[in-house]
C-alpha positions as CSV (number, residue, x, y, z in Angstrom):
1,X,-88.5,47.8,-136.1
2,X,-92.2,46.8,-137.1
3,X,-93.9,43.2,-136.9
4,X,-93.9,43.8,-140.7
5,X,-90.2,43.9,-140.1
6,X,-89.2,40.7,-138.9
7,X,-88.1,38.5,-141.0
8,X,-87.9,34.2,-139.4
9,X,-84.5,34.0,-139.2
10,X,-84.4,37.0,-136.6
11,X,-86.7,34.9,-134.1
12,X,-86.7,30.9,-134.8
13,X,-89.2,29.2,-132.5
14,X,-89.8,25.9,-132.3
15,X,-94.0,25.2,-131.7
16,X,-95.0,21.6,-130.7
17,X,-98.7,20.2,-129.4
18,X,-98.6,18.9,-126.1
19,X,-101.6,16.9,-125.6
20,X,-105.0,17.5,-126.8
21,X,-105.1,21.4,-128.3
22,X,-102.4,22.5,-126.6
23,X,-100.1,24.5,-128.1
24,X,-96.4,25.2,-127.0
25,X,-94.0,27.7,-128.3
26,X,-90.0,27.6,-128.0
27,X,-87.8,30.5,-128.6
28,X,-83.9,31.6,-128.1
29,X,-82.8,35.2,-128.4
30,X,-79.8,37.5,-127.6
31,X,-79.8,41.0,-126.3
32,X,-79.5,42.5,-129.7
33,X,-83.0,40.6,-131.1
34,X,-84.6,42.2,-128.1
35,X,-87.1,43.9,-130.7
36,X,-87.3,40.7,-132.7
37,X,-88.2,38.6,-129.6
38,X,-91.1,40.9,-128.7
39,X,-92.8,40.9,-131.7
40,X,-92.3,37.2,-132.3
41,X,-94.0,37.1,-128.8
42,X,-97.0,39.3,-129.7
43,X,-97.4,37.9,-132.9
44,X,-98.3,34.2,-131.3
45,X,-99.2,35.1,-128.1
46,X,-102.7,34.1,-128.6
47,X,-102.1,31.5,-130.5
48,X,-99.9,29.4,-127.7
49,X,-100.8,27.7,-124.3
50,X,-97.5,28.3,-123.2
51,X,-94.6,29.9,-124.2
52,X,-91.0,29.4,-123.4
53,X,-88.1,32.0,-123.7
54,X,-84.5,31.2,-123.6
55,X,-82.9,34.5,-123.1
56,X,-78.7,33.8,-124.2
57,X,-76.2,36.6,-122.7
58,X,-79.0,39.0,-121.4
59,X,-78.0,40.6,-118.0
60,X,-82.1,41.2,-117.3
61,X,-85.0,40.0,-118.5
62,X,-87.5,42.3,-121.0
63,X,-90.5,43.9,-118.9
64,X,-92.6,41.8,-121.8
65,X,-92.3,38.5,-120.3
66,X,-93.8,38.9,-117.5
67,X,-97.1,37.5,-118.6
68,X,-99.3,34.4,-117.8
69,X,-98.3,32.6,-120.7
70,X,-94.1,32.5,-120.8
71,X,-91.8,31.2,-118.3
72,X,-88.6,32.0,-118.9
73,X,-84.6,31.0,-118.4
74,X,-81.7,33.0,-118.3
75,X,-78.6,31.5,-120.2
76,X,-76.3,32.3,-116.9
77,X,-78.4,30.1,-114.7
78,X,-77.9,27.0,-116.8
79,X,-75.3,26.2,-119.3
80,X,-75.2,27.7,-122.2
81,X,-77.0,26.6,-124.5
82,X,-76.9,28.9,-127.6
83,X,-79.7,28.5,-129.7
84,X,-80.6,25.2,-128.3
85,X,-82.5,27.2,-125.7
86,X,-85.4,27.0,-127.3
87,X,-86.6,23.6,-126.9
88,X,-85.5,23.7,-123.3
89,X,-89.4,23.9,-122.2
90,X,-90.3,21.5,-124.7
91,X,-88.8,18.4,-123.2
């Protein structure tokens, strides 16, 4: 699947300003939007100060989050919280 690909209901994110020019990102995925997540990623990765993944029934994280700019949760070390996840580093 290509970036040209994607279509928004595949990867919903939620993007709020946090302060002055700051720029946050929230997304939720499952395993099998793995493809969907990472190009949502790349395609705002600039863009954000901050970006942060809820990952829903994954056993591992993707190699692609490991970057300065996205912290992570996995849905089995908190409730779960569907596609709710998303605004978990937003409050």
């Amino acid at each position: 699947m290509s970036s040209n690909d994607l279509r928004l209901s595949e990867a919903p994110a939620a993007a709020t300003h946090a302060g002055p020019g700051k720029i946050y990102f929230g997304v939720a995925s499952i395993p099998s939007r793995v493809r969907a997540l990472e190009a949502a990623i790349a395609s705002v990765y600039d863009q954000a100060d901050m970006i942060f993944v809820y990952l829903n029934q994954y056993k591992k994280a993707p190699f692609f989050l490991n970057a300065s700019k996205i912290k992570f949760w996995q849905g089995e070390d908190l409730e779960d919280l569907n596609d709710r996840g998303k605004y978990i580093g937003l409050r």
